[in-house]
C-alpha positions in Angstrom: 39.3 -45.6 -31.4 36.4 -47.5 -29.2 35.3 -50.7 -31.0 31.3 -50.5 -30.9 29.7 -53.5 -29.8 25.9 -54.1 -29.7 23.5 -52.4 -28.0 23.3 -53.3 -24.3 20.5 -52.5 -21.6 20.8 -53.0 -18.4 18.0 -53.1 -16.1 18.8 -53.2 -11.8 16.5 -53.9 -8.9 16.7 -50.9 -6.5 15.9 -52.2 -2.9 18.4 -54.5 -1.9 20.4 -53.9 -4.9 21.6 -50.5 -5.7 20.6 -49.6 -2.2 21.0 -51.9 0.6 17.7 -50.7 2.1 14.2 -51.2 0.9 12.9 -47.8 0.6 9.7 -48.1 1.2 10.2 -49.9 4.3 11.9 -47.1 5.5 9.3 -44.7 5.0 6.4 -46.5 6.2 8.3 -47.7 9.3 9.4 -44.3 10.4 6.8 -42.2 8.7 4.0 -44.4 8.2 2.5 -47.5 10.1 5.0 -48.7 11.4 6.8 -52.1 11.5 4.5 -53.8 13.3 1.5 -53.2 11.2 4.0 -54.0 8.2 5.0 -57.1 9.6 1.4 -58.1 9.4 0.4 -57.2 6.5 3.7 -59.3 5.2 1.9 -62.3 6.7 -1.3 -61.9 4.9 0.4 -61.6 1.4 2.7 -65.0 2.1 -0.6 -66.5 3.5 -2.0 -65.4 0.3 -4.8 -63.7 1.7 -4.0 -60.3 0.6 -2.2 -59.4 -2.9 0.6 -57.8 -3.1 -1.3 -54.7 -4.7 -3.2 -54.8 -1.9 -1.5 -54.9 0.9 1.3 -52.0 -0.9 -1.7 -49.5 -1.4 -2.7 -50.0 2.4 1.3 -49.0 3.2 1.6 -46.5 1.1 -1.7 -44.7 2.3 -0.5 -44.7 5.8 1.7 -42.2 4.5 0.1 -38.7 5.1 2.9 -36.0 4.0 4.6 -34.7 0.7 6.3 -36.6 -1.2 9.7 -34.4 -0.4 9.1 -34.7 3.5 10.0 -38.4 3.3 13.3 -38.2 2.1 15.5 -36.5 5.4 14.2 -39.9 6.7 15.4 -42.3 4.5 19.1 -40.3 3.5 19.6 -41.0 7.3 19.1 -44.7 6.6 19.6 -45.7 3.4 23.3 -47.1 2.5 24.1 -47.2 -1.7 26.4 -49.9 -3.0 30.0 -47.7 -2.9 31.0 -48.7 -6.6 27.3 -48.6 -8.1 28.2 -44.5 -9.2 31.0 -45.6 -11.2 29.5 -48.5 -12.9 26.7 -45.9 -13.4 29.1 -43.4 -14.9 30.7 -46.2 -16.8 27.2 -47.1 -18.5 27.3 -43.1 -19.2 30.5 -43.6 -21.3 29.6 -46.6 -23.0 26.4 -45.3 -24.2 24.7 -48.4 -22.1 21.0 -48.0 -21.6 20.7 -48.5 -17.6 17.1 -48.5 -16.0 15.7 -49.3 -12.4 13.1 -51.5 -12.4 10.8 -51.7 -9.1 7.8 -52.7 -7.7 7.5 -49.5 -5.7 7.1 -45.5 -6.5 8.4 -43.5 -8.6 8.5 -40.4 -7.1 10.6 -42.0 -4.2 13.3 -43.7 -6.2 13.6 -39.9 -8.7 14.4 -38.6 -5.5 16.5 -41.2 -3.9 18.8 -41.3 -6.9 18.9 -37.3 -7.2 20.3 -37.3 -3.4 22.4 -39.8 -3.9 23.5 -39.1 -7.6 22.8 -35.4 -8.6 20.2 -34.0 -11.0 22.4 -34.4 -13.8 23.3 -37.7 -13.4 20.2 -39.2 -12.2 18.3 -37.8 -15.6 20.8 -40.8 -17.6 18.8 -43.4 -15.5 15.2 -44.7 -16.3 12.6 -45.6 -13.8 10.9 -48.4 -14.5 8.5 -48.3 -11.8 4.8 -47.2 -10.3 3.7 -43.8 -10.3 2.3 -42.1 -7.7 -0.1 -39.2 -6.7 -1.1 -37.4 -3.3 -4.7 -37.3 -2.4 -6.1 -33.6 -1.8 -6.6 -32.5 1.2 -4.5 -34.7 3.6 -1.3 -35.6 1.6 -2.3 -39.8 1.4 -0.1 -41.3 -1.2 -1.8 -43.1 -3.9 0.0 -45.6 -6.3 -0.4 -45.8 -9.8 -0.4 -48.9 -10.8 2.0 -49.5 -14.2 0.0 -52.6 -15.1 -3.6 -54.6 -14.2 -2.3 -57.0 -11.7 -1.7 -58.7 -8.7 1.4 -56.5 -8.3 0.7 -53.6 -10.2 3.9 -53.9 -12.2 4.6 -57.0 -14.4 8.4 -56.3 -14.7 8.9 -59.3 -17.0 6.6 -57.2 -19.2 8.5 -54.0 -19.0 11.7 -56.1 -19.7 10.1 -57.7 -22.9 8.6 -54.1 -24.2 12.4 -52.5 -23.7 13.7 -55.3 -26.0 11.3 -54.9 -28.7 11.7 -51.2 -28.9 15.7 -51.7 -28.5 15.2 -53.9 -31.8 13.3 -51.4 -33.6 15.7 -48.5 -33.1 18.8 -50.9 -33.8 20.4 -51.6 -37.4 21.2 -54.2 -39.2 18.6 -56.7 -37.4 21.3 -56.3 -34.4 20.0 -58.0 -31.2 19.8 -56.1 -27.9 21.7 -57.8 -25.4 19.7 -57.6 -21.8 21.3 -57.4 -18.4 19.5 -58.0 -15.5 20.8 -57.6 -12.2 18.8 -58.5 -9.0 19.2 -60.2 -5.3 15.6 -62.1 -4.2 13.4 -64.5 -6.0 10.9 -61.4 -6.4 13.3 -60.8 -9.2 13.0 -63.9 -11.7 10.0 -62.8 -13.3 12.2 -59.9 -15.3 15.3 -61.6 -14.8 13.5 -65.1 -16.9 13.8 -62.3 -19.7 17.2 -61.5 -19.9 19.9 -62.5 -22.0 22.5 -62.3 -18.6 21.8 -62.7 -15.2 23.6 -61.1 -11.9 22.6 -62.8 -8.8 23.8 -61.1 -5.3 25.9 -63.4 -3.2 24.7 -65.0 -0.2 20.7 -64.0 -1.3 18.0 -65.9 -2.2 18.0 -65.1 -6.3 21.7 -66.8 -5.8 20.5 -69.7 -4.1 17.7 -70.5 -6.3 19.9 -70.3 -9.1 22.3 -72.8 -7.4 19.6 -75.3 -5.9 17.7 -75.1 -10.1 21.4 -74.9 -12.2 20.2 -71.7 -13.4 23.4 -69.7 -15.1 24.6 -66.8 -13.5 27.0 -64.3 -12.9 27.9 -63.7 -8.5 28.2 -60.5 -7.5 29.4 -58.7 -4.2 29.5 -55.2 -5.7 28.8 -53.2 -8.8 32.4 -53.5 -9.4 32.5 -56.7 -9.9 29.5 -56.2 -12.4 31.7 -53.4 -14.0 34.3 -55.9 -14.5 32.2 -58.4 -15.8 30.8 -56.3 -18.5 33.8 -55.1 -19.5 34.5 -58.6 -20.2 31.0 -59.2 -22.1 31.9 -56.1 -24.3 35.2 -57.3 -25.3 33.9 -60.3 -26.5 31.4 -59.2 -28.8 34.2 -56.8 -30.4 36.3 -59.5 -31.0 33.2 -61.6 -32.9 31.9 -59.1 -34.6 35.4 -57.8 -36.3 34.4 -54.0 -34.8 31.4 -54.0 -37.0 29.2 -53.7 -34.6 27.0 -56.2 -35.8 25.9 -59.1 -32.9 27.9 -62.3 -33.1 25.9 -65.2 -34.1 26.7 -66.9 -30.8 27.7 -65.1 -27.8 28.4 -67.6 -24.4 27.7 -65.2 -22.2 24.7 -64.1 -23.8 21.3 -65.3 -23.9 22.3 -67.9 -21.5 19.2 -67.4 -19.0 17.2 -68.8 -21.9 18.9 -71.6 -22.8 17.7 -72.7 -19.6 14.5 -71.8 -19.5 12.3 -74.3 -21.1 9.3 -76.0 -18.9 11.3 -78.7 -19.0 14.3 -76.8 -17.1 12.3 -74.6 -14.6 10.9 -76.2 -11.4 7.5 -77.5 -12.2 5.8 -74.7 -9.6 7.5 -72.0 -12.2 6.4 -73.6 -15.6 3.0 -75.1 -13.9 1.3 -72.8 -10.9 2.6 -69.8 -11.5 0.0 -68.3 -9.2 1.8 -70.4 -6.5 5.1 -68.6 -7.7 3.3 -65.6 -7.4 2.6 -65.8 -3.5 6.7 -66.5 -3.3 8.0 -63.6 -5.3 5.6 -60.6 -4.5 6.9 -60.0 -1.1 10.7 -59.2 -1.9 11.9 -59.1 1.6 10.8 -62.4 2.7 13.5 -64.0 -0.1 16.5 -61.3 -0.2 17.8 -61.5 3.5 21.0 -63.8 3.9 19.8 -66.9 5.7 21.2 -67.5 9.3 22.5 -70.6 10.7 20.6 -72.6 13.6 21.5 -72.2 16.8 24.3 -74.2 18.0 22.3 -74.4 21.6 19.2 -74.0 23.0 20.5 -71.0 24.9 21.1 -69.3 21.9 18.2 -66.7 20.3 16.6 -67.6 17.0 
């Protein structure tokens, strides 16, 4: 018989994470306009003369086609993580709550994961994310914006609201226990609100977490995150005695916020958060592994 532990949601970044990819680069690069004009507009939100919002509903719109056209384009380019189905399916069998949680569209990630996953399977996975609708007449994409603000999508909100409603629906005043599992510094504002943290290796979210003495768990591939929650699960049957009932101290648990205090966070997080802002709304400009100077001058940058 399977020893129940507490109730455990997971919530994953989707570009850069699940897929290796950003999706919406994909389309607006190949579909939309372009690189080039992309790579701009990434220069006005890190120069914080756009927002985020902005600059995203300018992409987007450059899109003039269905929302199913898009997606012979990005099977072609998009690479999933090889072991992120079975940790999926292993959510599935552990009755784990597993949600995406993006900054982009909705519409694109539903039909991402259904290519990649299946309809059946893809229905066990919530998407956190923006919506989206098509302008009539010549197929523009509009965003949806889940929330009033710079970035449309306050993901350390939609983390907070899942908790509350995990701790109405559980017994027993069990605690939720929150897994977050990301790979840039655009993550920390959802990731601040979980009780465990995955960092990708080599990525900006890890290096931040090294160069601050943030806690964390490294990860390669979503079997080592299998693995590791394995290991969380097992440790919360042996404290709780198979009850099912949360252990009054878990160390793997709520470990992000032990360190979390102004007094632990760099001052630009606890102080000028618009400043952290202008560094975590563009996610590619943190998540790419950083290369090393050139040895000589004969060498590229």
């Amino acid at each position: 018989m399977t020893i129940p532990t507490r109730k455990i949601i997971c919530f994953s970044d989707f570009d850069g994470t699940i897929f290796r990819q950003d999706s919406g680069h994909v389309l607006v690069d190949n579909l939309g306009c372009g690189s080039k004009h992309r790579a701009l507009l990434e220069k006005q939100i890190k120069s914080g003369e756009r927002s985020f919002r902005d600059v995203s509903e300018e992409m987007w719109g450059s899109l003039h086609i269905p929302f199913e056209d898009g997606f012979e384009v990005m099977e072609e380019n998009l690479e999933i993580d090889p072991y992120f189905q079975e940790f999926h399916q292993f959510c599935i069998a552990n009755n784990i709550v597993f949600n995406v949680i993006s900054a982009g569209l909705k519409p694109v990630l539903k039909s991402v994961l259904e290519t990649y996953l299946g309809d059946e399977e893809s229905l066990h996975i919530q998407i956190v994310a923006n919506d989206a609708e098509l302008q009539p007449g010549n197929n523009q994409w509009k965003p949806i914006w889940r929330h009033n603000n710079e970035m449309g999508h306050d993901k350390a909100l939609s983390v907070n609201e899942a908790r509350d409603q995990a701790k109405i629906e559980c017994v027993d005043g069990e605690i939720p226990l929150i897994i977050f599992i990301g790979d840039g510094v655009s993550d920390l504002p959802a990731a601040r609100e979980a009780d465990v943290l995955f960092a990708k290796k080599g990525l900006r979210l890890e290096e931040y977490c090294i160069e601050n003495k943030i806690s964390y768990i490294p990860f390669e591939t979503f079997a080592d995150i299998k693995k590791e929650v394995q290991a969380l699960m097992k440790e919360d049957q042996e404290k709780t005695g198979g009850l099912g009932r949360p252990a009054r101290f878990n160390p793997r648990a709520n470990m992000w916020r032990s360190v979390s205090s102004k007094q632990a966070v760099p001052r630009f997080v606890a102080a000028t958060p618009s400043k952290e802002e202008k560094m975590l709304f563009w996610p590619d400009s943190f998540s790419e592994y950083k290369q090393k100077a050139p040895l000589t001058e004969d060498v590229p940058a």
